[in-house]
C-alpha positions as CSV (number, residue, x, y, z in Angstrom):
1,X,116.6,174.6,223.0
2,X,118.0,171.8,221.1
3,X,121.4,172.6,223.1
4,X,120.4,172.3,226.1
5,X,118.8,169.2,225.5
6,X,122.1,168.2,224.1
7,X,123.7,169.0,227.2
8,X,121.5,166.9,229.7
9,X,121.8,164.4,227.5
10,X,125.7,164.4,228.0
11,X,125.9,165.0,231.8
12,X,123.2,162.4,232.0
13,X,125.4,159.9,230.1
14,X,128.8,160.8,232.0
15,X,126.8,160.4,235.3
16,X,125.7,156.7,234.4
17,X,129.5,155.4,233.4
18,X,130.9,157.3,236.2
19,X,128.2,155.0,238.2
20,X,128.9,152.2,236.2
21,X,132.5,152.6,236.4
22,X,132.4,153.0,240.3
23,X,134.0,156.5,240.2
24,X,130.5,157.1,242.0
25,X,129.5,155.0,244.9
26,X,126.3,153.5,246.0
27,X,125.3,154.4,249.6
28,X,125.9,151.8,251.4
29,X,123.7,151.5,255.5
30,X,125.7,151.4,258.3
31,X,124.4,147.9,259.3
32,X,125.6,147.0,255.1
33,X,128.9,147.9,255.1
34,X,130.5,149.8,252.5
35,X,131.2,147.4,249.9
36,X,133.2,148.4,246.8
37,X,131.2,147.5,243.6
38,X,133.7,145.0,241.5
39,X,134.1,145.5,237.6
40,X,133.2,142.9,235.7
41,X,135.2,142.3,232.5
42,X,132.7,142.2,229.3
43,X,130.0,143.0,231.1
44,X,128.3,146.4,229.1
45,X,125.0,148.0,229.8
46,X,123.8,148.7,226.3
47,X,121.2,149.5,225.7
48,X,120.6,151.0,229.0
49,X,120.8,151.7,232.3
50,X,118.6,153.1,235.4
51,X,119.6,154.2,239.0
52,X,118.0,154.6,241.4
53,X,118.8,155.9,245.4
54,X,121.4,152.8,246.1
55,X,120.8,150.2,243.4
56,X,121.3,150.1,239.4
57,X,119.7,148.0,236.9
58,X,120.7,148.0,233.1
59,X,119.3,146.3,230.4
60,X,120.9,144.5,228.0
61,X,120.6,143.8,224.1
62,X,119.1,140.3,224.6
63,X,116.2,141.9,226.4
64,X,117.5,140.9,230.1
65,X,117.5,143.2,233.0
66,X,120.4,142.8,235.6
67,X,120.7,144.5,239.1
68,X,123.0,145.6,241.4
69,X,123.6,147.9,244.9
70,X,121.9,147.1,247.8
71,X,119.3,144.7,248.2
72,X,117.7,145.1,252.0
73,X,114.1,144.5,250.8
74,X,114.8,142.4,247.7
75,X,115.1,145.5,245.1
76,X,117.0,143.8,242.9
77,X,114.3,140.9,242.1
78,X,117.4,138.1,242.4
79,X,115.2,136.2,245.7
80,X,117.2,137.5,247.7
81,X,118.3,140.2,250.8
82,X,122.2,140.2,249.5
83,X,123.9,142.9,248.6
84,X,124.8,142.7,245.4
85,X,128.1,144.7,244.0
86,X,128.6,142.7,240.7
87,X,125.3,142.6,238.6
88,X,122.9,139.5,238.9
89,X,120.2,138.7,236.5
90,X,116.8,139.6,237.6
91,X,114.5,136.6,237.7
92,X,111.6,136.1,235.2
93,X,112.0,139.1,233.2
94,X,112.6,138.8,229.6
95,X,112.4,140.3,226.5
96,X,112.6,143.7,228.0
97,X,112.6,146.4,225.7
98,X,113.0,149.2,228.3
99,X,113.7,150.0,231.6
């Protein structure tokens, strides 16, 4: 049993850095586009990170919560519609301690 949980646990983190690494993309609506997410140097999602259908939020150690993906009904919590494919900080949350 413990094996198994071992090996979710693995695909589940190669899945997230394949998403965070843009070997997976988001999907993008016709009237979007299909923007290309860009890398941002430094940037890391410890201590972790959430997907969901077309956007991706991560958490970081200084209890922030960034966003990114598309944003068509303001998803991201930024104040905005934008589609977002570097990660902006979402507004008012702090001190996270899981997402």
């Amino acid at each position: 049993m413990k094996a198994i949980h071992d090996i979710r646990k693995i695909i589940f983190i190669f899945l997230c850095l394949m998403l965070l690494f843009g070997i997976i993309m988001p999907v993008a609506s016709a009237e979007q586009g299909a923007n290309e997410p860009t890398i941002i140097s430094g940037f890391t999602t410890e201590p972790m990170i959430s997907a969901g259908r077309s956007y991706t939020l991560a958490l970081k150690n200084n209890g922030t919560v960034w966003a990114w993906g598309i944003n068509n009904v303001g998803q991201l919590g930024d104040g905005t519609r934008e589609l977002r494919s570097t990660p902006v900080q979402v507004q008012n949350l702090n001190n996270v301690i899981a997402i």
